[in-house]
Backbone as CSV, one residue per row, in Angstrom:
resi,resn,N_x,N_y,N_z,CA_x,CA_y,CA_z,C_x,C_y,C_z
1,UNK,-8.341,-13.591,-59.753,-8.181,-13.261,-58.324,-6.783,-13.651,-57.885
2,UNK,-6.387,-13.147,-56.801,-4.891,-13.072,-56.630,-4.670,-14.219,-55.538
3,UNK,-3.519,-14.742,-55.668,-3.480,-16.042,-54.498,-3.877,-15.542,-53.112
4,UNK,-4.635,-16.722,-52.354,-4.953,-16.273,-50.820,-3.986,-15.815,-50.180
5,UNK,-2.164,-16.480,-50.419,-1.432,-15.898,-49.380,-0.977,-14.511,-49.568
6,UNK,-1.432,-13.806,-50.574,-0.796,-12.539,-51.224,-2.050,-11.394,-50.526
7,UNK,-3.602,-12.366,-50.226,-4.547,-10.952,-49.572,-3.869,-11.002,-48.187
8,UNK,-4.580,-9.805,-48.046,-4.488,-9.227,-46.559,-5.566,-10.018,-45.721
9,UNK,-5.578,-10.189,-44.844,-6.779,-10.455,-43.810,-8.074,-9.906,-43.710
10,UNK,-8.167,-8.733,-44.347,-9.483,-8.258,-44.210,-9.776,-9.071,-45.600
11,UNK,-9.541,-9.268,-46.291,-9.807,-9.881,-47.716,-9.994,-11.703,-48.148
12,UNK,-9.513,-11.732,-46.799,-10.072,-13.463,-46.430,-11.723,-13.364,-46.197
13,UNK,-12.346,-14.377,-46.256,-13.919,-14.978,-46.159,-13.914,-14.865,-44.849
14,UNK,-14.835,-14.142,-43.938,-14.952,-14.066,-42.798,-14.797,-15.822,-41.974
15,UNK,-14.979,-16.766,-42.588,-14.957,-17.591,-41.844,-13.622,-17.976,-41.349
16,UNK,-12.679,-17.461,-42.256,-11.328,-17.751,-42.665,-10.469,-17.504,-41.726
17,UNK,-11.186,-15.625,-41.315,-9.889,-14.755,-40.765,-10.167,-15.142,-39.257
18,UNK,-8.915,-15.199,-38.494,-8.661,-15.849,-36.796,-9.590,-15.465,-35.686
19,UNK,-9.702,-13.972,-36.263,-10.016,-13.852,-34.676,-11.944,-14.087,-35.036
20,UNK,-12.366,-13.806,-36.318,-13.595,-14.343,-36.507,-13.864,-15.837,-36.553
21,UNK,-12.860,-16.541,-36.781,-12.565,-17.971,-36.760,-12.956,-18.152,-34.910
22,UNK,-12.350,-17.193,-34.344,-12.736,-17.714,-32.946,-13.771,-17.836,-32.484
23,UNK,-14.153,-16.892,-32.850,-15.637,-16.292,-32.167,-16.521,-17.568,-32.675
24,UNK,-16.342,-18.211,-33.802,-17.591,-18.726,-34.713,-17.400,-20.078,-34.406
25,UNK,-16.192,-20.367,-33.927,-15.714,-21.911,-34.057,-15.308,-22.705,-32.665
26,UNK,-14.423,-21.196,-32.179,-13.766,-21.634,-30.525,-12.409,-21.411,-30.840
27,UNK,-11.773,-21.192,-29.778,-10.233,-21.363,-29.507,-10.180,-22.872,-30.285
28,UNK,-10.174,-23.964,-29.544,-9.473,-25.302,-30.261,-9.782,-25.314,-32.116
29,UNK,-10.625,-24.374,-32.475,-10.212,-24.627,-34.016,-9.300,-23.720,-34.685
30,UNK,-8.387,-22.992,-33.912,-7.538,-22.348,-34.532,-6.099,-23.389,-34.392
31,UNK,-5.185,-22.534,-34.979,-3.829,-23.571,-35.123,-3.153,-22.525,-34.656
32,UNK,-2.007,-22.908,-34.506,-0.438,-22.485,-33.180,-0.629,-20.895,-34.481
33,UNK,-0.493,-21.152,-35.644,-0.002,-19.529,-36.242,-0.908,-18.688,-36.221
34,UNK,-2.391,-19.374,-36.342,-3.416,-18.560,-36.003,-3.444,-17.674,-34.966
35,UNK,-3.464,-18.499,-33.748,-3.254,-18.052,-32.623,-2.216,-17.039,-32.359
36,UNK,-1.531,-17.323,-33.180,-0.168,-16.294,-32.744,-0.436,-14.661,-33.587
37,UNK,-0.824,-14.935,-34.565,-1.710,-14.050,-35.451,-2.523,-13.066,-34.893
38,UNK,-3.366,-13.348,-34.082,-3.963,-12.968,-33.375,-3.507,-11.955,-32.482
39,UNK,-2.391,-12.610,-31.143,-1.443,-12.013,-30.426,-0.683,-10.579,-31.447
40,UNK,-0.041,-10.821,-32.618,0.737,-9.683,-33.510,-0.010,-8.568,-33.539
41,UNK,-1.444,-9.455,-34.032,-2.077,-8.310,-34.118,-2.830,-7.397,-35.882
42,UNK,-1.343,-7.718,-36.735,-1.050,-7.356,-38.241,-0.287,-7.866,-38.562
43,UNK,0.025,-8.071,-39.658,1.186,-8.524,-41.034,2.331,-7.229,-40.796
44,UNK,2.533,-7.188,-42.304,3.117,-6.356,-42.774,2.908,-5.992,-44.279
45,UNK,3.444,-4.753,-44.909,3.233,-4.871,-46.548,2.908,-5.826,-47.248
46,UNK,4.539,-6.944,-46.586,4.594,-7.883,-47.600,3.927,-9.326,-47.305
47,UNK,2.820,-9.506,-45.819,2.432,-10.588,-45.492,1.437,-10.493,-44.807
48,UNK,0.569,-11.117,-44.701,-0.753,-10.854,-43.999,0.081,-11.824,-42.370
49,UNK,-0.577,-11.089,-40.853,-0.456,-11.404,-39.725,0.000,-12.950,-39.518
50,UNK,-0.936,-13.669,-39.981,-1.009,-14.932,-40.307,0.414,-15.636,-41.190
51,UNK,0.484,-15.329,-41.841,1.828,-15.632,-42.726,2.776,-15.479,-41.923
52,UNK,3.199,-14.005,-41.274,4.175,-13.898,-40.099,4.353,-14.713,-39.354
53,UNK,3.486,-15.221,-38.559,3.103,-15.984,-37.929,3.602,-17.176,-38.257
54,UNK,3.465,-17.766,-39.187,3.856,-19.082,-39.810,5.615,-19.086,-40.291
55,UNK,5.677,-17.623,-40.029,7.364,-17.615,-40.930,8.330,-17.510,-39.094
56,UNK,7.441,-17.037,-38.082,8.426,-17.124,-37.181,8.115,-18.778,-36.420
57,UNK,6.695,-19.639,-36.635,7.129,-20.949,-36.048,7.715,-21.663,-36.529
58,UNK,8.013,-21.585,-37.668,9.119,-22.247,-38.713,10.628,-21.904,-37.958
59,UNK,10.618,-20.710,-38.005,12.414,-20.613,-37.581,12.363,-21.539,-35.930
60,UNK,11.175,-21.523,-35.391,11.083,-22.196,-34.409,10.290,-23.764,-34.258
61,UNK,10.948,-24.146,-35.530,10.598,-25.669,-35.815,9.409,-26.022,-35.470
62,UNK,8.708,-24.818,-35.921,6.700,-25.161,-34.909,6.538,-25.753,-33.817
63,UNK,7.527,-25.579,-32.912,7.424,-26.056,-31.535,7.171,-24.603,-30.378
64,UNK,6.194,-24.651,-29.939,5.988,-23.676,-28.804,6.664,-23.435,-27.658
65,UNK,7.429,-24.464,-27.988,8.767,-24.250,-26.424,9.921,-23.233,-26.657
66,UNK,9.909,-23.829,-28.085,11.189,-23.295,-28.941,10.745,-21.511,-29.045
67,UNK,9.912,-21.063,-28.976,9.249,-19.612,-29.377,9.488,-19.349,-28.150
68,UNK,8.838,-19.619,-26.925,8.823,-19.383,-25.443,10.404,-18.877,-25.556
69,UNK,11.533,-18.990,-25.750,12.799,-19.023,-25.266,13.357,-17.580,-26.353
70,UNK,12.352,-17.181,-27.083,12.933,-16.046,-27.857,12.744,-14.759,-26.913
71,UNK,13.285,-13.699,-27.218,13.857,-12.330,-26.710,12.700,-11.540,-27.288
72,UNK,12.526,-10.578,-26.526,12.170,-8.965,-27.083,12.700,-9.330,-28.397
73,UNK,14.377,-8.921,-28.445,15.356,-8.759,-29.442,15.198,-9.555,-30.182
74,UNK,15.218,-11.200,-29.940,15.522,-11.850,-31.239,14.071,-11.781,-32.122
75,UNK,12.954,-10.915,-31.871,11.279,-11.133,-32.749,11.742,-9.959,-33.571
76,UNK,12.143,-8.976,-32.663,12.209,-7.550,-33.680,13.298,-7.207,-34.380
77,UNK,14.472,-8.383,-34.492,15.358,-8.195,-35.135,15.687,-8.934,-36.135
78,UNK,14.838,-9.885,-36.247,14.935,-11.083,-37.373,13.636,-10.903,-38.104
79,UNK,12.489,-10.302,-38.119,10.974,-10.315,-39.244,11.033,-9.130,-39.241
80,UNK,10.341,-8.629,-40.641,9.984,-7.566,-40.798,8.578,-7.357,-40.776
81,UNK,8.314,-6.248,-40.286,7.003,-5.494,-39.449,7.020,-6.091,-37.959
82,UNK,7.882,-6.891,-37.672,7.765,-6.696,-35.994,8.653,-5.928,-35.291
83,UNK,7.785,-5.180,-34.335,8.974,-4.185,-33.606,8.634,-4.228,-32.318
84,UNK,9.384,-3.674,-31.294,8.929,-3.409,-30.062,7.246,-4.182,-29.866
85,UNK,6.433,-3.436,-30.078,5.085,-3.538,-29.295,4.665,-5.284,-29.967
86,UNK,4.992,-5.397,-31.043,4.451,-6.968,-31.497,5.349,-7.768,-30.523
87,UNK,6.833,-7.655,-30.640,7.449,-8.710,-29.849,6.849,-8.530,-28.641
88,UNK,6.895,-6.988,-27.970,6.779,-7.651,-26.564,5.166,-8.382,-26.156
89,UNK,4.340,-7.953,-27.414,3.057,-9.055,-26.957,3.118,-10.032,-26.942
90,UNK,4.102,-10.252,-28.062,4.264,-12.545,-28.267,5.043,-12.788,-26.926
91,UNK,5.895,-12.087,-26.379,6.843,-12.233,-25.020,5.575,-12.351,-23.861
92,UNK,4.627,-11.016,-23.705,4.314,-10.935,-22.658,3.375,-12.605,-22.690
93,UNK,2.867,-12.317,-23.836,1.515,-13.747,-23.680,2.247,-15.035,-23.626
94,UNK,3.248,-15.593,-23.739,4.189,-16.936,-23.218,4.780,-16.820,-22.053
95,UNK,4.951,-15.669,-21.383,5.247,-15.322,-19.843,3.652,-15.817,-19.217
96,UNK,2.729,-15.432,-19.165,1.283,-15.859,-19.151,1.085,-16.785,-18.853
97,UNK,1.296,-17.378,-20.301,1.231,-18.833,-20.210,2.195,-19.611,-18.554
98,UNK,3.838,-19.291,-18.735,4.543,-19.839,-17.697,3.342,-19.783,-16.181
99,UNK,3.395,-18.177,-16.341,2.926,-18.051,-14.536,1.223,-18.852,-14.476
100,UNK,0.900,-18.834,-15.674,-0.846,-19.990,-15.048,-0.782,-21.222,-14.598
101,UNK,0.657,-21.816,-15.446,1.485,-22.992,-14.746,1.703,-23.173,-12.920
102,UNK,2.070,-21.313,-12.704,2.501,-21.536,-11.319,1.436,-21.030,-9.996
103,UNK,-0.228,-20.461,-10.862,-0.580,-20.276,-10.158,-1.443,-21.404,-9.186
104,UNK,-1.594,-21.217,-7.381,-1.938,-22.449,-6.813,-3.099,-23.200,-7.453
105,UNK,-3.713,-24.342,-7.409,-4.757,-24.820,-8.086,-6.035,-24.989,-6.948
106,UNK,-7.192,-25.282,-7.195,-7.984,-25.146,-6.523,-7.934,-25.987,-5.484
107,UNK,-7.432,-27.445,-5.882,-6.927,-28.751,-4.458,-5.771,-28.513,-4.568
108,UNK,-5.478,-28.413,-3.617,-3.702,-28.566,-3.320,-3.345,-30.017,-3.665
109,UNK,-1.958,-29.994,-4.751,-1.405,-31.210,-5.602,-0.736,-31.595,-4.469
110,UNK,-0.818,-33.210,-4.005,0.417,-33.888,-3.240,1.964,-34.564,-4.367
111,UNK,2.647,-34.342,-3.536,3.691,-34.636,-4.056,3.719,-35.887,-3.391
112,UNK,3.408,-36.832,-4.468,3.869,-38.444,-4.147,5.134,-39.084,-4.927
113,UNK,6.195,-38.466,-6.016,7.110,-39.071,-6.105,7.913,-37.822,-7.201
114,UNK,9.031,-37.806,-7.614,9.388,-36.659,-7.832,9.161,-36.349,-9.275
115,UNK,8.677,-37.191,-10.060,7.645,-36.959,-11.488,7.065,-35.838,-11.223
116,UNK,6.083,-35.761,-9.850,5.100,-34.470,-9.761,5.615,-33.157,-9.577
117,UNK,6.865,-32.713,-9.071,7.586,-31.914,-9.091,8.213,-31.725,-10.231
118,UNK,8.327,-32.442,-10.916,9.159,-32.316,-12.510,7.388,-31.252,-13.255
119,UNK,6.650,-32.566,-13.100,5.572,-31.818,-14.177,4.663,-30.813,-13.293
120,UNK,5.165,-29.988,-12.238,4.567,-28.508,-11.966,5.808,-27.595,-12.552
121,UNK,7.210,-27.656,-12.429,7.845,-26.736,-13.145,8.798,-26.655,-14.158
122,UNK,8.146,-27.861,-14.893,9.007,-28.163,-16.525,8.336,-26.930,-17.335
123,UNK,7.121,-26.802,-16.963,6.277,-25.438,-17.955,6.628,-24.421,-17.504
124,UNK,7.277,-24.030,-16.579,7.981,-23.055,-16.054,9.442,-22.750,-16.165
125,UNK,10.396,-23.707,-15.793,11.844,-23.627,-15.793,12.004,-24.698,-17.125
126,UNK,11.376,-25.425,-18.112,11.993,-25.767,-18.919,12.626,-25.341,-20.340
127,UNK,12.247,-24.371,-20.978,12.576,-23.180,-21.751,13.560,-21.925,-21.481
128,UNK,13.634,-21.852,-20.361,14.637,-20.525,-19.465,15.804,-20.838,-20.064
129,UNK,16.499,-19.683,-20.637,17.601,-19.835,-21.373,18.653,-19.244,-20.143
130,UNK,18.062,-18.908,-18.291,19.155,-19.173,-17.406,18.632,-20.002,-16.418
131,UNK,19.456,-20.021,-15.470,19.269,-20.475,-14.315,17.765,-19.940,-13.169
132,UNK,17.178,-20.495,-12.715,16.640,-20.196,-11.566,16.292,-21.405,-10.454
133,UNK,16.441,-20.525,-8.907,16.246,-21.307,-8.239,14.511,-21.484,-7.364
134,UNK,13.871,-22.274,-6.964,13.001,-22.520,-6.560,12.969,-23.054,-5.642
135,UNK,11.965,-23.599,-4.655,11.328,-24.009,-3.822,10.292,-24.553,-3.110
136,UNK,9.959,-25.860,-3.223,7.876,-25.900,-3.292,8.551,-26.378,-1.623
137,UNK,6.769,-25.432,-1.135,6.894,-25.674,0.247,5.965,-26.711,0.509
138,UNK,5.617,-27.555,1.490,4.898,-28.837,1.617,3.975,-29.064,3.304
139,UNK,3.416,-29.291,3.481,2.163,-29.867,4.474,2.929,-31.073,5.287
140,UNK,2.062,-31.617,5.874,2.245,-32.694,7.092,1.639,-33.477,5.983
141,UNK,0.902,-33.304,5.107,0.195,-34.545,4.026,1.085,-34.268,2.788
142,UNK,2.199,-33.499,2.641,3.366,-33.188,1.450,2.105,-33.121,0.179
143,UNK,1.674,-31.897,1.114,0.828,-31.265,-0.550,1.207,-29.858,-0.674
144,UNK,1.256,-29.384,-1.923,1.651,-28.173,-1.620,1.296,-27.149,-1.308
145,UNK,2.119,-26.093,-0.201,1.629,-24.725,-0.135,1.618,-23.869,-0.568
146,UNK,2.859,-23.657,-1.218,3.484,-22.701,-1.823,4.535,-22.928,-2.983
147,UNK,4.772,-22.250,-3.863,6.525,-22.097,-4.381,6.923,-21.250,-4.498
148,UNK,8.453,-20.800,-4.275,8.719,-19.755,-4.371,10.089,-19.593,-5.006
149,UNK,10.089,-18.423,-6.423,11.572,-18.444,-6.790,12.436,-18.005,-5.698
150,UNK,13.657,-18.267,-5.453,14.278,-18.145,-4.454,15.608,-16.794,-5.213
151,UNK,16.094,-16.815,-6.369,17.146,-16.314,-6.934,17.049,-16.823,-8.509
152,UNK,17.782,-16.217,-9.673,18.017,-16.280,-10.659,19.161,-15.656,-11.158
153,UNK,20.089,-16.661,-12.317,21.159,-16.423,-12.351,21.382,-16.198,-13.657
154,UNK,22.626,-16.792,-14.244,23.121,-16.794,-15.916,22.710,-17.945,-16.285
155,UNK,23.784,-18.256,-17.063,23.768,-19.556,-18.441,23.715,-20.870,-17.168
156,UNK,25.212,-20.785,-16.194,25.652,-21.522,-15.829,25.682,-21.307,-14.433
157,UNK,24.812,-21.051,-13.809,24.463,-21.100,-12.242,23.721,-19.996,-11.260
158,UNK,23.499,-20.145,-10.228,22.577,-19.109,-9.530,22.947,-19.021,-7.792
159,UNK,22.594,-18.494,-7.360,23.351,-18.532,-5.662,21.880,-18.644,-5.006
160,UNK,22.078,-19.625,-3.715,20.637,-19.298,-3.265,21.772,-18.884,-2.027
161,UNK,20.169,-18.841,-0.978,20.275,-17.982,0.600,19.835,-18.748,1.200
162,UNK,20.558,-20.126,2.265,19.906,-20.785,2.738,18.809,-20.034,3.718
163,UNK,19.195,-18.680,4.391,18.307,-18.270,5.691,16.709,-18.175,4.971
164,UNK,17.097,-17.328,3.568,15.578,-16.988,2.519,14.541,-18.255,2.591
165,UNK,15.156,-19.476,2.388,14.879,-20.578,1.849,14.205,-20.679,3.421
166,UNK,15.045,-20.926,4.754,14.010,-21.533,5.877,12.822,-20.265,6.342
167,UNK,13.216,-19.116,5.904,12.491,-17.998,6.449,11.267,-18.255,5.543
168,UNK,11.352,-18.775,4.321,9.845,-19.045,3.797,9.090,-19.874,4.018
169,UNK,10.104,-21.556,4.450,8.890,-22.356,5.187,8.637,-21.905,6.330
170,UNK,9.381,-21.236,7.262,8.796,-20.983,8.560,7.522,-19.764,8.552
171,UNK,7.666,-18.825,7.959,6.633,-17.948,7.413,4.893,-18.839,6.740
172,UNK,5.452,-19.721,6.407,4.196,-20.559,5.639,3.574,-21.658,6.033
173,UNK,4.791,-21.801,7.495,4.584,-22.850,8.426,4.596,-24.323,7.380
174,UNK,5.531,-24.206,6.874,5.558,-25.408,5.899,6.564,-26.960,6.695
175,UNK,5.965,-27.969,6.891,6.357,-28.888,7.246,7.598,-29.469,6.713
176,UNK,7.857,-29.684,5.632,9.071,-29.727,4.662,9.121,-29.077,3.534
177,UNK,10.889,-29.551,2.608,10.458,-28.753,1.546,11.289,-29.448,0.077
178,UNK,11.439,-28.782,-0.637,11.820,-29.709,-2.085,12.752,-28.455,-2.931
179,UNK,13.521,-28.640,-3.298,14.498,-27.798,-4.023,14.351,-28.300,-5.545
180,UNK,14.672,-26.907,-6.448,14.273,-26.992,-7.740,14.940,-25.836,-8.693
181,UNK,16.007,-26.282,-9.394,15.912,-25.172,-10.289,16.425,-25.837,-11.621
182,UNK,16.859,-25.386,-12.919,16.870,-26.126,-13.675,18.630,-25.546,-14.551
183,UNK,18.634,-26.416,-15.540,19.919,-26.563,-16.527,20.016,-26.424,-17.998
184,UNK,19.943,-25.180,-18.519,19.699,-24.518,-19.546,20.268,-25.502,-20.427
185,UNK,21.365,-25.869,-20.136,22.251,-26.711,-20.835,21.451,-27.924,-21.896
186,UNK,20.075,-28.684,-20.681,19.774,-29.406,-21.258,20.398,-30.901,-20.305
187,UNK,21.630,-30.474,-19.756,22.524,-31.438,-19.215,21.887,-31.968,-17.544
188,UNK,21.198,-33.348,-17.376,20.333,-33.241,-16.128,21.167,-33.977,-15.039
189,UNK,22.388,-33.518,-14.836,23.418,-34.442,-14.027,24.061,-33.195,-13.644
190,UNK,23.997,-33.415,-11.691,24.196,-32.652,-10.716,25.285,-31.944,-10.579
191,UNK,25.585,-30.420,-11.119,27.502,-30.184,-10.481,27.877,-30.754,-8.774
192,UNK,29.204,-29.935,-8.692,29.396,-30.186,-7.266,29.017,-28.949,-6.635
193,UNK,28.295,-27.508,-7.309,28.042,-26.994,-6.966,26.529,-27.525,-6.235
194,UNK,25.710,-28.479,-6.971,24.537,-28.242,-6.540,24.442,-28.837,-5.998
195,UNK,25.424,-30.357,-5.819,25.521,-31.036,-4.586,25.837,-30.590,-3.379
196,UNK,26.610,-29.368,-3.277,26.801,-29.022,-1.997,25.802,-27.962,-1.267
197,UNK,24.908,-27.926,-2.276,23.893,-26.782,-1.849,22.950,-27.444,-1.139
198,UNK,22.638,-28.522,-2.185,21.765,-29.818,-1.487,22.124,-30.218,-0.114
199,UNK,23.911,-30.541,0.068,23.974,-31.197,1.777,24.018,-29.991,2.505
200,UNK,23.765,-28.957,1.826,24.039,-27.381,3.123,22.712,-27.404,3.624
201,UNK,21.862,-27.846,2.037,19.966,-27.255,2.620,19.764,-28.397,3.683
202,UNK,20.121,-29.841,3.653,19.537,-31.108,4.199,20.305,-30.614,5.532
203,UNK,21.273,-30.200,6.051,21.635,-30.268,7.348,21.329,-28.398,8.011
204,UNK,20.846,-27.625,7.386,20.455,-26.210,7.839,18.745,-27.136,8.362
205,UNK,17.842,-28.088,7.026,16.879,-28.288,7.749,16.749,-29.223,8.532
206,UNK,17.380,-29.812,9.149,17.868,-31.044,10.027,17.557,-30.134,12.044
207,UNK,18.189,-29.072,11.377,18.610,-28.332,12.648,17.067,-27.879,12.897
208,UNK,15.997,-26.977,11.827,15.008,-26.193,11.938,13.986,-27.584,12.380
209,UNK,14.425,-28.824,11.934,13.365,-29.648,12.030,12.163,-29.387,10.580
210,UNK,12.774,-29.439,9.516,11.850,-29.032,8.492,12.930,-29.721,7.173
211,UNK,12.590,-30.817,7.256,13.519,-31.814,6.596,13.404,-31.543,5.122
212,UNK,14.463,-31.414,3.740,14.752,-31.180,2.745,14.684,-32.868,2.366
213,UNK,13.410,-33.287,1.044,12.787,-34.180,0.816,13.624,-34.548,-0.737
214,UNK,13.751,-33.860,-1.169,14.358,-33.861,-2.575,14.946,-32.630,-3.428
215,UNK,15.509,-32.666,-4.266,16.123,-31.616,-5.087,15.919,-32.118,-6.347
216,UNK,15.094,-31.474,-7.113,14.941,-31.953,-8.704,15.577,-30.796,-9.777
217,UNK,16.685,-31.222,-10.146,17.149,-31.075,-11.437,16.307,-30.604,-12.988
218,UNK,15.836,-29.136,-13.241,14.658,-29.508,-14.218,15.411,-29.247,-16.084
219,UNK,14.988,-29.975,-16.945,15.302,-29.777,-18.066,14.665,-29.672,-19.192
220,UNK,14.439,-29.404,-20.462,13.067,-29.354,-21.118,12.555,-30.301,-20.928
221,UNK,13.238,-32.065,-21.143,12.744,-33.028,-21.639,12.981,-34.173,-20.741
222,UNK,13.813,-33.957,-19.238,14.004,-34.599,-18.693,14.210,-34.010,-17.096
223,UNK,14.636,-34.716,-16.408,14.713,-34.414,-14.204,15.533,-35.538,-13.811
224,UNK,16.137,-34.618,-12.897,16.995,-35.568,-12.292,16.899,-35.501,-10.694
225,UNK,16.327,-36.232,-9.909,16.054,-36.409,-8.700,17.243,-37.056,-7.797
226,UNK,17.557,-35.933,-6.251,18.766,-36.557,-5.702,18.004,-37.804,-4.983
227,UNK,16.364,-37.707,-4.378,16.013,-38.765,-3.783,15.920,-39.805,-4.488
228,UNK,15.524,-39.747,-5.814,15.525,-41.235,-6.460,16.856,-41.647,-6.832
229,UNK,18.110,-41.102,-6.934,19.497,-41.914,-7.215,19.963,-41.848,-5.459
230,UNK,19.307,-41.812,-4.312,19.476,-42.393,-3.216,20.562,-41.424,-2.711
231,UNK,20.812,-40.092,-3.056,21.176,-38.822,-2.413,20.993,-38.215,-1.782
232,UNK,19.670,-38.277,-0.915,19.091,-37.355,0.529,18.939,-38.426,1.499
C-alpha cells in the first residue's frame, strides 16, 4: 500500500478525512490544516487538500495571524492548485473571522481601562498590513455602543474627518469616545502625526461636550495608550 501522504482524501479511512472528522468528532478535534483543508476544498495532482494545507501554514510559521495577512495574490501565486476561487475562500473565511470580532455582543462590554480596547480590536486591526482608523463610541456607564471604521490608509498612515468622527457620536447619542487605529509597522510609539490628531479630536470634543477618553495605538502584540502615559 502506498504511503498515507501520497492518497488522496477519498482514500483516507473515513474517520481520518476532515470534514467526516467533523461531523463524527466536532470542530475542536480537527487541527489549524485540517480546518483549512476543509475551507480549499481539494489538493491538487500532487497533494491531497490537507497536505496543501500544511505546506501553506508552514510558509506561515503555523501561526493564524501570519495567514490572516496573506493576499488573494500571495495564495495563488506561491502553491500549486490554488487559484482564484481557493484563495479567495481562505481570504473570505479570515475576513469572517475579523468582523465576528466586531460584531456587538449580547451585554454591552464596559470599557474600564485601555487593555479592553486593545483586546476588542487587536483581532481586528492587528494583522492589517495598512493603516485604519476607528472609533468606539461609549454610554454615560462607558460601555459600548458602537464602533466605527472611520477611514483607511497605506503602510504608513490614514487621514481621519474630525466632523465624521462627532457626526457619529452625535447620531448614536454617544456620551464619549475613544480613538483607535493601528501600526503595521509593529512600532507602538505615537508619530506627531497622531499626536496632533489626538489634541485636534480632545479640543473639537471639548467644544461638542463629548469628551475624547483615550487613543489606543493597536499592534499585533502590543498598545499604546495616550491616557495611560498621561496624554489626554
Amino acid at each position: 500500500m502506498k504511503p498515507y501522504q501520497h492518497l488522496s482524501i477519498k482514500e483516507w479511512a473515513l474517520e481520518d478525512r476532515p470534514r467526516e472528522k467533523l461531523l463524527e468528532k466536532g470542530l475542536s478535534s480537527l487541527s489549524d490544516a485540517e480546518l483549512l483543508a476543509i475551507i480549499l476544498g481539494s489538493g491538487s495532482s500532487k497533494q491531497s487538500a490537507v497536505d496543501l494545507a500544511k505546506e501553506i501554514l508552514k510558509d506561515c510559521n503555523n501561526n493564524l495571524n501570519d495567514l490572516g495577512k496573506k493576499t488573494v495574490s500571495d495564495l495563488k501565486g506561491s502553491y500549486h492548485g490554488v487559484g482564484d476561487a481557493k484563495a479567495i475562500n481562505v481570504v473570505a473565511c479570515l475576513e469572517l473571522g475579523r468582523r465576528r470580532k466586531l460584531q456587538d455582543p449580547r451585554q454591552r462590554i464596559k470599557i474600564t481601562q485601555s487593555k479592553d480596547v486593545y483586546d476588542i480590536f487587536q483581532p481586528v486591526l492587528g494583522d492589517l498590513p495598512h493603516e485604519e482608523f476607528w472609533v468606539l463610541l461609549l454610554n454615560r456607564s462607558n460601555k459600548v455602543i458602537t464602533r466605527y471604521k472611520i477611514s483607511q490608509g497605506g503602510i504608513a498612515g490614514t487621514v481621519i474627518d474630525v466632523r465624521l468622527i462627532l457626526k457619529s457620536a452625535i447620531d448614536n447619542l454617544a456620551s464619549s469616545i475613544i480613538l483607535c487605529h493601528n501600526h503595521p509597522s509593529g512600532n507602538i510609539q505615537p508619530s506627531d502625526m497622531d499626536r496632533q490628531i489626538t489634541q485636534k479630536m480632545k479640543e473639537a470634543g471639548k467644544i461638542m461636550d463629548i469628551p475624547v477618553l483615550d487613543h489606543v495605538i493597536i499592534t499585533e502584540s502590543a498598545y499604546y495608550s495616550f491616557a495611560d502615559e498621561g496624554e489626554m
